[in-house]
Structures are given as C-alpha cells and as structure tokens.
C-alpha positions as CSV (number, residue, x, y, z in Angstrom):
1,X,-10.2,7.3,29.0
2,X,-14.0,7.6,29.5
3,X,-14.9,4.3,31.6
4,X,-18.4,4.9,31.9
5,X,-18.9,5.4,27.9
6,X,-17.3,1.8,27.7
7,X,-19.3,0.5,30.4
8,X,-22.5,1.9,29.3
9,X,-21.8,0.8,25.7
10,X,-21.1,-2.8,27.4
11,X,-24.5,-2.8,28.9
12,X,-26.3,-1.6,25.2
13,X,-24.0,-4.7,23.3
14,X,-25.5,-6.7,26.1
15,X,-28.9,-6.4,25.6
16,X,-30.4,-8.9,23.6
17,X,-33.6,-6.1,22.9
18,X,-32.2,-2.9,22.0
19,X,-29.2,-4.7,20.1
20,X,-32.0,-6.1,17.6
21,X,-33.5,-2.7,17.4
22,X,-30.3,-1.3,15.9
23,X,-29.6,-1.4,11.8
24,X,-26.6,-3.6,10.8
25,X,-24.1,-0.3,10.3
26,X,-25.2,1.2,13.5
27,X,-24.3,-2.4,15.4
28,X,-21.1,-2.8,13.8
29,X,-20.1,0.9,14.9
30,X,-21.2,-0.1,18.5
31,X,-19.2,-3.2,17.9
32,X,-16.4,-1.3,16.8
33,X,-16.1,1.4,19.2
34,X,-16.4,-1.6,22.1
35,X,-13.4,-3.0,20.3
36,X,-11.0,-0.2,20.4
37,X,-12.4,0.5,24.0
38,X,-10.9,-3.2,25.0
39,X,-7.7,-3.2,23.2
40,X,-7.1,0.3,24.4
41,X,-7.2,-1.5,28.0
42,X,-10.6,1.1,29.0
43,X,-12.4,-2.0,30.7
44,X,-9.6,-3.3,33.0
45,X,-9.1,-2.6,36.8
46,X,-7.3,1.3,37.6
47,X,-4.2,-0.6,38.2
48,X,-3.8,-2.6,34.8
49,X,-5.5,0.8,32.8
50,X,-2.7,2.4,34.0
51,X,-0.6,0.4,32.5
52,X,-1.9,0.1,29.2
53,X,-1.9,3.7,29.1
54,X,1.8,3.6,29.7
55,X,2.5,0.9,27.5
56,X,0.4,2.7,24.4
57,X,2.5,6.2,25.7
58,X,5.2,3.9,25.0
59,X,4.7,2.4,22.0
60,X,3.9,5.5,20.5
61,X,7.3,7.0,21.2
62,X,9.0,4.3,20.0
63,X,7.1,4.0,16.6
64,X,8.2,7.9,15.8
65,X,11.7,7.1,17.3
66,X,11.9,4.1,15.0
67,X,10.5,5.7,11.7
68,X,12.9,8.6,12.2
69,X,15.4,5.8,12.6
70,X,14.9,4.3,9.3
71,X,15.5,7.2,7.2
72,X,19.2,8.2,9.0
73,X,21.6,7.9,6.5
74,X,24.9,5.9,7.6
75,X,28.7,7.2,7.3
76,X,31.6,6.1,5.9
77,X,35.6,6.7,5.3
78,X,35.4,7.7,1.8
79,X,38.9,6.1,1.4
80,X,37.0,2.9,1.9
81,X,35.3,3.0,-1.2
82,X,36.9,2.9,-4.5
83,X,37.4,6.1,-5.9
84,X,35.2,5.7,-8.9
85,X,32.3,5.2,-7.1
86,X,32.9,7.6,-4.6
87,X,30.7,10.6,-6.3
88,X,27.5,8.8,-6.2
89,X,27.2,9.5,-2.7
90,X,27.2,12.6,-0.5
91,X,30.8,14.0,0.6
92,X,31.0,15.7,4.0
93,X,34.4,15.8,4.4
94,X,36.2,12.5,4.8
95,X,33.1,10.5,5.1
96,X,30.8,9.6,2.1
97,X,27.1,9.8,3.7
98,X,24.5,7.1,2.0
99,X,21.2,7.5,2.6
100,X,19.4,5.2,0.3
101,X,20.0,1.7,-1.4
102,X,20.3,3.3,-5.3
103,X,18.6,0.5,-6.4
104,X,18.2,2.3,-9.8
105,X,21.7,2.7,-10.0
106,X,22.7,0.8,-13.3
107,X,26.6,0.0,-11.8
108,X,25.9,-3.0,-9.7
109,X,29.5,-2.1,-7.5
110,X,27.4,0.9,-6.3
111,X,24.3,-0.5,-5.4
112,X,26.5,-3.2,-3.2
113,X,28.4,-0.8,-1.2
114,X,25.1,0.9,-0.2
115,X,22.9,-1.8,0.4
116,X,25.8,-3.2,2.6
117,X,26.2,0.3,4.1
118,X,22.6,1.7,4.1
119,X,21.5,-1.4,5.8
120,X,24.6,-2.1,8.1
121,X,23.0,-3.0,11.6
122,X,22.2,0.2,14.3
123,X,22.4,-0.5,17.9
124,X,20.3,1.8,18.9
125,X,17.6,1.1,16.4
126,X,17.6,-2.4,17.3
127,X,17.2,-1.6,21.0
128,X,14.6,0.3,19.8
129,X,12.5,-2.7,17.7
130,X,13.3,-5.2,20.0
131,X,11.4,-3.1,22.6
132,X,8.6,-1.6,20.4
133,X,7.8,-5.7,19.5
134,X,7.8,-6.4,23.2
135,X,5.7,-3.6,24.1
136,X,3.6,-4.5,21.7
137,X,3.2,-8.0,23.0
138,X,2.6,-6.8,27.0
139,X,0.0,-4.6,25.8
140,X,-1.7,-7.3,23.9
141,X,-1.6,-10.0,26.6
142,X,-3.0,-7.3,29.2
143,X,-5.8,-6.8,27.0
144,X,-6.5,-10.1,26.6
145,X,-4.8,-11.5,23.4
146,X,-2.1,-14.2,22.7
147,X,-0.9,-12.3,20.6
148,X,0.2,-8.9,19.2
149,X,-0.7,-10.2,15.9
150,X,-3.9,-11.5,17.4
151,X,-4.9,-7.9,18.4
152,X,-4.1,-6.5,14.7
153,X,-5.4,-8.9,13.1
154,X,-9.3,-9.0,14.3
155,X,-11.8,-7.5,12.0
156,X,-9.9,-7.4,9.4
157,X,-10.6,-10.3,6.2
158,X,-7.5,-12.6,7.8
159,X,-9.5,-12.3,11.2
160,X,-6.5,-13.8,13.0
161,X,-2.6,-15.1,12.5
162,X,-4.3,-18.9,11.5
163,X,-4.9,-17.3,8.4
164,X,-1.2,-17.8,7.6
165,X,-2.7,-20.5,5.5
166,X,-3.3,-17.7,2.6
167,X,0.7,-17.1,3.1
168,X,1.8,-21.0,3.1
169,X,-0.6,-21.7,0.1
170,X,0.8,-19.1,-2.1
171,X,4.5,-20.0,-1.1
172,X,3.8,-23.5,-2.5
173,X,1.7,-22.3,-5.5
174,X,4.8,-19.6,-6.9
175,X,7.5,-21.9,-5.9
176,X,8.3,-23.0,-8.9
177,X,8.1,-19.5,-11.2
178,X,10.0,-17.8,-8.5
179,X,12.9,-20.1,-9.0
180,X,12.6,-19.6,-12.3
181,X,12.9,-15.9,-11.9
182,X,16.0,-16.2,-9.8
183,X,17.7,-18.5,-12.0
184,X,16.6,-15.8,-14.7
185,X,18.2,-13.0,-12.9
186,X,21.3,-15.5,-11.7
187,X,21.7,-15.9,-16.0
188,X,21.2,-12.5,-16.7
189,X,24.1,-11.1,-13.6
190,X,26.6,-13.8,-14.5
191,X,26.5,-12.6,-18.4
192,X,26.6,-9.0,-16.8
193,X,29.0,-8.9,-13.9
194,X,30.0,-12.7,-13.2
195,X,32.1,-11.7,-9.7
196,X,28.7,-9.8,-8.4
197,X,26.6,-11.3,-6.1
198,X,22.9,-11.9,-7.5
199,X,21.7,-9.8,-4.5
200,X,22.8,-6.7,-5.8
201,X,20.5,-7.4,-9.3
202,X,18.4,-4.5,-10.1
203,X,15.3,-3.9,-11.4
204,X,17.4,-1.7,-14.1
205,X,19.3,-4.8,-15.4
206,X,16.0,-6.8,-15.5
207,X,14.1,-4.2,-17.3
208,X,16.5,-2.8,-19.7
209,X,14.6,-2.9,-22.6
210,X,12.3,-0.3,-21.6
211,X,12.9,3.3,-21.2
212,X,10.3,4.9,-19.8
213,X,11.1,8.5,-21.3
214,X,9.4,6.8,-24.3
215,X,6.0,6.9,-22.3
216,X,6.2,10.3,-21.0
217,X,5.4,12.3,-23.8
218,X,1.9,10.0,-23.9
219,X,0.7,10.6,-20.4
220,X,0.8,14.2,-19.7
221,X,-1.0,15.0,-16.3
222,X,-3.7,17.1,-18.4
223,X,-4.4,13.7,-20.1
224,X,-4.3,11.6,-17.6
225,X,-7.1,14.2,-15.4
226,X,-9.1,13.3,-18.4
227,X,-8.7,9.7,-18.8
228,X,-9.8,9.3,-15.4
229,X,-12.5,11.9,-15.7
230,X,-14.0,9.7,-18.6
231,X,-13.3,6.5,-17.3
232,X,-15.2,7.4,-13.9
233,X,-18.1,8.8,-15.9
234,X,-18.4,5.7,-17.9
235,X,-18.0,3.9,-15.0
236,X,-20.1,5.4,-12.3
237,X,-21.8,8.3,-14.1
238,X,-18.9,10.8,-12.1
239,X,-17.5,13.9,-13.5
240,X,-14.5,15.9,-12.0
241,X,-14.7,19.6,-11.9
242,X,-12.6,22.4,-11.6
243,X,-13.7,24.8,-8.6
244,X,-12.4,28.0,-8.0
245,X,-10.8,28.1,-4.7
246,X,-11.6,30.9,-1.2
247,X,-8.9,33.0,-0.2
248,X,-7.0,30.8,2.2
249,X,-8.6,28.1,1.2
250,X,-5.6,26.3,-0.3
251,X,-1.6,26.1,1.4
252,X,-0.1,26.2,-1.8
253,X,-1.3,27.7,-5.0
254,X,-0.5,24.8,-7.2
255,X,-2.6,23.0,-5.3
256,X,-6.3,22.6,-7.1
257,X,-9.4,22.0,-5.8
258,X,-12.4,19.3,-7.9
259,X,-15.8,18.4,-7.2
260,X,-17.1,15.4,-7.9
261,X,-20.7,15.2,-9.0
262,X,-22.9,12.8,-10.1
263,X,-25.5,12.7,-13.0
264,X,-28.4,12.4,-10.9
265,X,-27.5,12.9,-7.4
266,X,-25.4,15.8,-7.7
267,X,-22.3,16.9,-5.6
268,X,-20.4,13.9,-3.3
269,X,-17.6,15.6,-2.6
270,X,-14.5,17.5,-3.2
271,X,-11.0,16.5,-3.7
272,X,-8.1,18.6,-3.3
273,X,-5.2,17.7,-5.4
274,X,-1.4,18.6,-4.5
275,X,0.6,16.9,-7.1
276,X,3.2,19.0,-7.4
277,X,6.8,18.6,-5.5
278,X,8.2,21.4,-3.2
279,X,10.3,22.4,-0.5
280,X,9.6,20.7,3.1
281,X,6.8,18.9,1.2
282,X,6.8,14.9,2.6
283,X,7.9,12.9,-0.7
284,X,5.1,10.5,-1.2
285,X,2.2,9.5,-2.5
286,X,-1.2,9.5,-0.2
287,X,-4.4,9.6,0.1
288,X,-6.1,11.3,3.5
289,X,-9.3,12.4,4.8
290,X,-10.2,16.4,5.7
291,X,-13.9,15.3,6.6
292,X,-15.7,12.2,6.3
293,X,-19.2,12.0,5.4
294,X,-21.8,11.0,7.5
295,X,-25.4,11.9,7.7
296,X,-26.2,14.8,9.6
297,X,-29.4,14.7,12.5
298,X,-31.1,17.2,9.7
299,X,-31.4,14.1,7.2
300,X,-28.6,15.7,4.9
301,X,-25.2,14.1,3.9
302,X,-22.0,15.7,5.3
303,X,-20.2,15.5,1.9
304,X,-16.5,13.9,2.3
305,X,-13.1,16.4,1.7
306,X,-10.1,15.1,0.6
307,X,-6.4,15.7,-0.4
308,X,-4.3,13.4,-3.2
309,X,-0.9,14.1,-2.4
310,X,1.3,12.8,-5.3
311,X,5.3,14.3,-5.8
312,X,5.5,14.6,-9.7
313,X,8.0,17.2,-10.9
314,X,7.0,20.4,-12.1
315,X,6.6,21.3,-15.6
316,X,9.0,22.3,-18.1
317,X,8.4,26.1,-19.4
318,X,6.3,25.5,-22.7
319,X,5.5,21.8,-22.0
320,X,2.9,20.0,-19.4
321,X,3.4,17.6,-16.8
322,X,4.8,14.6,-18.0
323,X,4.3,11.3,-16.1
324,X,6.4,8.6,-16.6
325,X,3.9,5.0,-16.1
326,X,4.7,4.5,-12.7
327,X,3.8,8.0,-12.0
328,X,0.0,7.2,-14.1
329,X,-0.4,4.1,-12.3
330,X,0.2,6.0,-8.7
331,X,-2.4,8.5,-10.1
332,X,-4.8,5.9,-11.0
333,X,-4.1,3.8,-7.7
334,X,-4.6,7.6,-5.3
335,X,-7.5,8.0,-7.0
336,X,-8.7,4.4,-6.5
337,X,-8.7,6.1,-2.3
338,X,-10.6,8.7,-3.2
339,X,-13.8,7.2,-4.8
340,X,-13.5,5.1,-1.9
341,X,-14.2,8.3,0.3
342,X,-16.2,10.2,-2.3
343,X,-18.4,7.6,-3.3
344,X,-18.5,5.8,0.7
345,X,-22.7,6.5,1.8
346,X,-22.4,5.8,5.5
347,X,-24.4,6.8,8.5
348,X,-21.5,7.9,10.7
349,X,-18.1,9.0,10.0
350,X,-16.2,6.9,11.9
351,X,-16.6,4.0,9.5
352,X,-16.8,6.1,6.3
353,X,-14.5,5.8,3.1
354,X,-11.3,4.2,3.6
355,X,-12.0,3.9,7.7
356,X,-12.1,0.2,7.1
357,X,-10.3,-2.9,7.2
358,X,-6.1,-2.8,6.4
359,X,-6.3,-5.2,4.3
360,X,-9.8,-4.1,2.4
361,X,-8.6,-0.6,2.1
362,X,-6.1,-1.2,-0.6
363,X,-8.8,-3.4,-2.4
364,X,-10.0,0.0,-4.4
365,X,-6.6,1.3,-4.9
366,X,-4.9,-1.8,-6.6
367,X,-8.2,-2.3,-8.7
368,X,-7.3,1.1,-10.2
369,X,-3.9,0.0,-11.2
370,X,-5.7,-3.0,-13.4
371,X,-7.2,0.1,-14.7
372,X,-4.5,1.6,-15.9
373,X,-2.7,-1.3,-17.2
374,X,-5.7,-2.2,-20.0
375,X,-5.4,-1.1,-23.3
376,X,-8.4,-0.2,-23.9
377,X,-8.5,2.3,-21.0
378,X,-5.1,3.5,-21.8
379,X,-6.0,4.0,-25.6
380,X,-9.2,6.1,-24.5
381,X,-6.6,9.3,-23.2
382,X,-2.9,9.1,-24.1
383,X,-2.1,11.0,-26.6
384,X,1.5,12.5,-27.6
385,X,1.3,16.4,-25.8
386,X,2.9,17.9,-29.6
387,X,1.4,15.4,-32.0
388,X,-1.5,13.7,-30.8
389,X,-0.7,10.5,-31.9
390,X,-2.2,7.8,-29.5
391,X,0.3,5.8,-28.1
392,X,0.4,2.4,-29.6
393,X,-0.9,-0.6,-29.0
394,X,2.5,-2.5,-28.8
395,X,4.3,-0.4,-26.3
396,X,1.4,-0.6,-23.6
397,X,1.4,-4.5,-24.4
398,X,5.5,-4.0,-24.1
399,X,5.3,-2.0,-20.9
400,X,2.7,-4.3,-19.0
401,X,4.4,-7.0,-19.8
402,X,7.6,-5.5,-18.8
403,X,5.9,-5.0,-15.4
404,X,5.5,-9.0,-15.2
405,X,9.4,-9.4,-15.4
406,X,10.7,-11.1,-12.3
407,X,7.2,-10.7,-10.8
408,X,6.8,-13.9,-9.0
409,X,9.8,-13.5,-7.4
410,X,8.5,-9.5,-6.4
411,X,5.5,-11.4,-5.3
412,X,7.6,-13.6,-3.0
413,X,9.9,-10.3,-1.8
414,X,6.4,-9.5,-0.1
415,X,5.6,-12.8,0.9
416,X,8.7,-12.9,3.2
417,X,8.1,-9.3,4.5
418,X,4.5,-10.9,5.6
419,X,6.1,-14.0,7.6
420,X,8.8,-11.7,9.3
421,X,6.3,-9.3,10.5
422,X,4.1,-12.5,11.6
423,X,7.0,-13.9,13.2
424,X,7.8,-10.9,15.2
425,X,4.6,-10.1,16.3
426,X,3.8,-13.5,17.3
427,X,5.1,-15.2,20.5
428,X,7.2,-13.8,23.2
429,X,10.1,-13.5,23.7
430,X,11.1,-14.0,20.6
431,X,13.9,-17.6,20.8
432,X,16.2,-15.2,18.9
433,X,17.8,-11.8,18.1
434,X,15.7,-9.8,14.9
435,X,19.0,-10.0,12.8
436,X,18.9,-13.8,13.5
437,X,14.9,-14.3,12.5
438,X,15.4,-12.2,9.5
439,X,18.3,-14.5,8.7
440,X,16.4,-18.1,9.2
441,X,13.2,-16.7,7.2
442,X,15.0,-15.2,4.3
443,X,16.7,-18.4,4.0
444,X,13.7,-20.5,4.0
445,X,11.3,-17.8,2.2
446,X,13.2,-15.9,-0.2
447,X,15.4,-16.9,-2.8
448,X,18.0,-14.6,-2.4
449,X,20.6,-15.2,0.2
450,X,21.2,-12.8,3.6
451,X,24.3,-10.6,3.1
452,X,26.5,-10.9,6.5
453,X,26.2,-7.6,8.7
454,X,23.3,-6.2,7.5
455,X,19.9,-6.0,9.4
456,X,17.3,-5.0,6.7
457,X,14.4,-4.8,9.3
458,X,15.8,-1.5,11.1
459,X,15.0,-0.2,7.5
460,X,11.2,-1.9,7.3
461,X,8.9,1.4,8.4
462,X,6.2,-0.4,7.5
463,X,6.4,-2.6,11.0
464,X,5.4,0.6,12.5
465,X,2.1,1.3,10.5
466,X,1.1,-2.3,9.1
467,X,2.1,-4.0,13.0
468,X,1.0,-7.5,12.0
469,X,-1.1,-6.5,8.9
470,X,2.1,-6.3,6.2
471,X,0.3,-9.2,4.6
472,X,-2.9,-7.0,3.5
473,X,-0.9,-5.7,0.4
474,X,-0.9,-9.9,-1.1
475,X,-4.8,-9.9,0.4
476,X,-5.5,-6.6,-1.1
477,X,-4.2,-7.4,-4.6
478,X,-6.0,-10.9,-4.3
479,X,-9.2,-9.4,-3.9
480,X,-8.5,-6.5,-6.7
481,X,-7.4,-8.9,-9.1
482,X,-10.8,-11.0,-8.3
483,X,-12.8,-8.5,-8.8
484,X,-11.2,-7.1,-12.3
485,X,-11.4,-10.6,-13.3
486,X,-14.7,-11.6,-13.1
487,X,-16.1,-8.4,-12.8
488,X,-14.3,-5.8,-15.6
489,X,-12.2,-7.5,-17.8
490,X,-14.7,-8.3,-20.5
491,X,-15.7,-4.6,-20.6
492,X,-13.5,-1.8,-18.4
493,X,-16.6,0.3,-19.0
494,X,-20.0,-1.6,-18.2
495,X,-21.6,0.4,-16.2
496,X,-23.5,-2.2,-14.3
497,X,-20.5,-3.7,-12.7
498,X,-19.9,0.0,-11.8
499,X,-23.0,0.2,-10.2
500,X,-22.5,-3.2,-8.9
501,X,-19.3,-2.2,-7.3
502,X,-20.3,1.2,-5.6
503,X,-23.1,-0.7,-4.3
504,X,-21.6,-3.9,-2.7
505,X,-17.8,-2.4,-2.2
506,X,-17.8,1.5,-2.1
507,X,-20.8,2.5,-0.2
508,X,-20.2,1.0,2.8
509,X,-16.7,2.0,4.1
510,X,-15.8,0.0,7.3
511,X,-19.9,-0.3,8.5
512,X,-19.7,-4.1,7.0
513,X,-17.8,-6.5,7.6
514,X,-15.5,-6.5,4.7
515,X,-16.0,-10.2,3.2
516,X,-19.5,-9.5,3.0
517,X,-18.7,-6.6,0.8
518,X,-16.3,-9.2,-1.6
519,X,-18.7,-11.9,-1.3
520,X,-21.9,-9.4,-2.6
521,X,-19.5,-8.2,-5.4
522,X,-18.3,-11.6,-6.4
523,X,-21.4,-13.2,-5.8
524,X,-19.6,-16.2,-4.4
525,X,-17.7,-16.6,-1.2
526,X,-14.5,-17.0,-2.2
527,X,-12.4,-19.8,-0.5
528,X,-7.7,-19.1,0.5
529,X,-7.2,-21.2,-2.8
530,X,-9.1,-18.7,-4.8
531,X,-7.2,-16.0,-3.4
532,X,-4.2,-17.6,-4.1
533,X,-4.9,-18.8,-7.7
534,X,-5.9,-15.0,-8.6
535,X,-2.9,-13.8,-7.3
536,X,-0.6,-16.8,-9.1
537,X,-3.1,-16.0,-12.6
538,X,-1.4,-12.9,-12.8
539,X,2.2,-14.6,-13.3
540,X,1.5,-16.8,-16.2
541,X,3.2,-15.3,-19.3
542,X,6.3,-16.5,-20.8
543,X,8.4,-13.8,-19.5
544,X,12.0,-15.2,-20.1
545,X,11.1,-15.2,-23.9
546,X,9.8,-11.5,-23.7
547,X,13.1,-10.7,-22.4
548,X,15.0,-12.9,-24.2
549,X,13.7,-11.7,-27.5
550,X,14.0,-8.0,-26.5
C-alpha cells in the first residue's frame, strides 16, 4: 500500500486550483483512484490498515474457496434413486455423483432428484458464506460505510442500496404477468405430470414447440462472422479482418486473430477470437482485456487487444460450425464487449472499454442481443450452409417469441436473486441463518415455493463477483432496451444513431460517469419508472395463446 500516493493524491482532490485545471476524464480518474485508495483502507491509521489488509487477504480466500465450492458435485446411495433414473448421473461405485441441476432434462423425476441433491445444504460452504458476508461487512464499516452494499454500490448508476426503489417498482409493475406465467406453467405441469411439483417445470416443457436443430443449419459461424461484420459496418463504418498470426502469437491454433479498422481512421484494435471448445479450456463465454488503450505521452493511441472466448463445438468433417440461437445471441452479446473496448477513446487505461460501472458494462452487451433478435438484422446473413435459402421470416418471429415464454416470471427469478444479494450484504449480523433469508424472500418474491433442505445460495457464484451489484443485469437490460427503443428500432442500420452511440456511450469507458453517458444518448434523463416500464414493455405479447396455439 503506497500511503503517500494516497496522501498526495488527497492534497491534489483538495485543491480547489489545480482541480479546475484538470479535464473532466482526468478528474474522474483522480476521483477514482482516491476511491479504491479509501475502500482499500490506504488512508486509515497503521493499526486499522492492518486490518483491512487482513480482512481483504481474507475475503479473497474465501471468494476462491466459495466458487470452488459451488461447482463440487454432491453424492448419493445409488439405491436411493429409482433405478430408471439412475444412468443420468455419474456411477462411481455405489454412489450416483450429480453435479448439475439437468434443467434440460425433459423427465421432470430427474430434474427433482438433482435439484434436491445438487442443491442439498453443505456445512462447510455455509460456514464459508456466512463468513465471506461478514467479512465483507467489517471491512466496509472500517472503511467508513454502513454497508457492504454501500461500498459496492457507489459509482455505479444505482449509486447506493436506496435505489432498491428500481427493484420494488418493477416487483409491483410484473406482478400480475408473473402470476400469470406461473399459473401457465402450474396448467401446463398438471396436464404433464399432475403428482410433480411446479418447481421442477423446465424450460423444456415450456418451450416444447421449438427445436432448435431447426435453426442451426441457418446460423453457421462463417455466417454469423459476416452478419456482424456487415451489421458493424453499417453501423459504425467497422470492418473485421482476418490477420495472419506470429509464431507464438496464439495458445491454440484454432484460435484467430481480427483487426478492426475503421473507414476513415484506420486500425482500433485487434480481437482475438477462441471459439472453439477443448481440453482444460474454462466452459464459458467471456469477454477480457490483453491491453487497454490509452494515449501514449507521444500523442499516439495505444490500440486495445482482446480475447472472445466462446465454447461452441467443433465442426463436423465436411460441414461448418453450426450455432444453435442461443449460441448467435452469445456471439452477438461477446461481441457487444468488444466494440466496447475497440471502439472506447480514453486518455488512460484504467478507465478504458469495459473498465466501467457493473451495471453500465452489460449496457453494450444486452443491446447486441436486441440485435440479434430483429428480423431484419437476422434476414441480412442466415442463410441455410447446403442451400442458401434464408431462413424465414416466421421461424425468427417463432423463435423470439418463443424466447418471451414464461419471461416475466425469468424476469422476476432475477429480481429475487437482486433482493437476496441486497439482503445479505446489507446489515449485520444478519437476524437469521442464509437458508432461513433465502427462505422468507423466495416466499415473498418469487412465485415458486422453497423446497425443504435445500440451500440454493451455496450454489449462487455470482455473490462472489457481483457482491451487492447482482441487480446490474435488470439495470443493464433497462438501459439496453431504452436505447434500442428509442434509438434503433425504426432502422437497426442508421448510421447516425451509430455515431450517436459511439460518441455518447462507447468512447468514454468508465472516464464519465455512466448516467451522463445514458442521458447524452437518450437525450432525456431518464427517471426508475422509465427503467421500469422498458423493462415491463418487453413482456407484453400474448404469450399463452402463442403456446397454446402451437
């Protein structure tokens, strides 16, 4: 910890003359660095530093000891199980291991033995939360917050755990669809299985009416490259180029290497792209940062590197990548992060790209995946790999509105996940066991009901990376759905409300605060309510009859 850096950048915040000297971005960073300086605890007395630096030491340990936790799969007498069932899961001799909740599973009595199993409560795991969440909550106090969630929570759009208002709002806005979708899916698992509980429904029995095999043949990845390719240059004047590759330059050789270069202004950046699954290669989809940009003392840009890691399957000899839709959609969403960081102008690189706000980060991302759910994008690049044939209008009308099946009630799934991470982050001690909180809110949140014995939350990695921030994905998708409103729903392609939106939104990475950045591209300040009644817009369809009918 480097005191006197903290102290002198104290005394340079503090003065009322050289802080009016400095550009907006270049007081933010200042602003920003003297942030992460106090809630690291750099500003205290030696005694109290000490112990911040043993609390974060702490916390750390715990995060990685908690996400490993969350993936150990959980044991069982195989004779416990009905036979039947028994080879959906892994045998090691007389115990059936189950690592997953096989929520795709289309035989509901398997997808209840694991979630009761998968999720069956860990002592050790909740020792392990229940300190993490207290650590949390002594480092935050020593630093000078209420709150955990208080500390998280600043700079970002929510600014601080008040803005639960967003949450409670929305609750009372989708009340009504969501119990509409649960007494949908209730309807739909009585006619099914009526001795099943509803909290076993899955997403296969809701959507059974579309296979998305159907779609693959329409959205190979060589297709996709190129819808994106022409959609950006449309867009914001952006090609993607192939570029040959160094010796050592790459850790795989599937992995391939683009530039992105602009009409006028040339190269911004390169992108490498390792879409392809492996061996000992992590099994998700991500975007992350090799080099920011920044400019350099010479007056040149340092141009940004970065890597798309998606986990699509190889290709079949003879044939090309085929992507099923929610593979395209995670393409189109990873590459929302990229033009973030190709496209991000800033002066220094800790602020560049997707170094931002949580819950402004995912803004780009999720616009991406409006995107790739409009026709007339769609219609510009899939294209059967053996015939040509476009794929037709009425399956992506079918498919996107498949997606809206059961969506208020998705919508509420993550509303519930945002109160239980508020909850736990909030005040300590907490006035009850994790088990028992995650009971009470699912009660009075979701409409599902709590299975007995299970603690879901030793499963929730996400409380490790999104601390008090889960609710950015609801913000996020707000903002996104905003934006595509007003801004690209008329015409996907106009390039002015491209240029708009690499101006006000894309440019400036984390060096602006990030409701300016929505406010210039809405040109409005939006108010909770509008955030709210963008993300309840996107739920009004008549989905029971779409099913119903199908």
């Amino acid at each position: 910890m480097n005191v006197e850096l903290c102290q002198s950048l104290r005394r340079l915040l503090a003065d009322e003359t050289v802080l009016s000297s400095l550009d907006p971005e270049t007081r933010r960073v200042a602003e920003l660095f003297m942030f992460d300086f106090e809630i690291s605890g750099i500003h205290l007395d030696e005694e109290k530093r000490k112990k911040a630096v043993d609390l974060n030491v702490r916390i750390l340990d715990l995060c990685n000891e908690f996400l490993i936790g969350t993936h150990i799969p959980n044991k069982i007498d195989k004779h416990v199980l009905p036979e039947h069932i028994r080879y959906n899961f892994t045998a090691e001799g007389n115990y059936l291991r189950i690592a997953g909740l096989h929520a795709d599973c289309p035989d509901d009595l398997v997808r209840e033995a694991a979630y009761k199993i998968f999720l069956h409560s860990n002592t050790q795991q909740l020792a392990r939360l229940e300190e993490l969440l207290a650590s949390r909550n002594s480092l935050a106090q020593l630093v000078g917050y209420d709150t955990f969630a208080h500390r998280a929570l600043q700079g970002t759009m929510a600014k601080n755990p008040a803005q639960k208002s967003f949450i409670n709002i929305f609750i009372i806005k989708i009340f009504f669809r969501t119990k509409k979708d649960f007494e949908m899916m209730t309807k739909m698992k009585m006619k099914l299985n009526p001795h099943n509980s509803v909290s076993y429904i899955s997403i296969c029995d809701c959507l059974y009416n579309i296979d998305p095999g159907l779609y693959c043949p329409f959205f190979s990845l060589g297709a996709c490259m190129e819808g994106l390719n022409s959609l950006f240059s449309q867009l914001l004047g952006i090609s993607l180029y192939a570029e040959q590759t160094k010796r050592g330059e790459i850790w795989s050789e599937d992995v391939r290497k683009l530039a992105v270069v602009h009409e006028t202004e040339g190269l911004l950046g390169y992108i490498y792209c390792d879409f392809f699954q492996r061996p000992d290669k992590p099994h998700q989809d991500c975007h992350f940062t090799v080099r920011g940009g920044r400019l350099k003392e010479n007056g040149e840009y340092q141009l940004p590197v970065v890597v798309l890691m998606l986990s699509l399957p190889n290709s079949a000899r003879g044939a090309p990548t085929l992507l099923s839709p929610g593979m395209m959609e995670n393409l189109f969403h990873e590459m929302g992060h990229a033009m973030h960081s190709m496209l991000g102008r800033t002066r220094y690189q800790h602020v560049t790209g997707t170094r931002c706000a949580t819950d402004f980060a995912e803004v780009p991302s999720i616009l991406m995946e409006y995107f790739a759910n409009d026709y007339r994008v769609v219609n510009q690049f899939a294209r059967h790999y053996k015939t040509g044939q476009p794929l037709p209008k009425n399956m992506v009308s079918r498919l996107c509105e498949s997606k809206k099946v059961c969506a208020a009630a998705d919508m509420q799934l993550q509303v519930f996940y945002a109160v239980l991470d508020q909850i736990y982050h909030g005040k300590h001690p907490l006035n009850k066991s994790t088990t028992e909180i995650l009971k009470e809110t699912q009660e009075k949140v979701y409409g599902l009901p709590y299975v007995p014995n299970t603690a879901w939350q030793l499963r929730f990695s996400h409380l490790v990376g999104y601390g008090a921030k889960y609710y950015s994905y609801l913000m996020s998708r707000a903002v996104a759905s905003m934006v595509w409103k007003q801004c690209f729903a008329q015409n996907p392609f106009d390039r002015a409300m491209g240029e708009r939106y690499r101006r006000e939104m894309l440019a400036h990475g984390g060096g602006k605060e990030p409701m300016l950045m929505v406010q210039g591209m809405l040109q409005k300040s939006p108010s909770v309510e509008d955030f709210v009644d963008a993300l309840v817009s996107d739920l009004d369809h008549d989905f029971e009859t779409f099913i119903m009918d199908s």
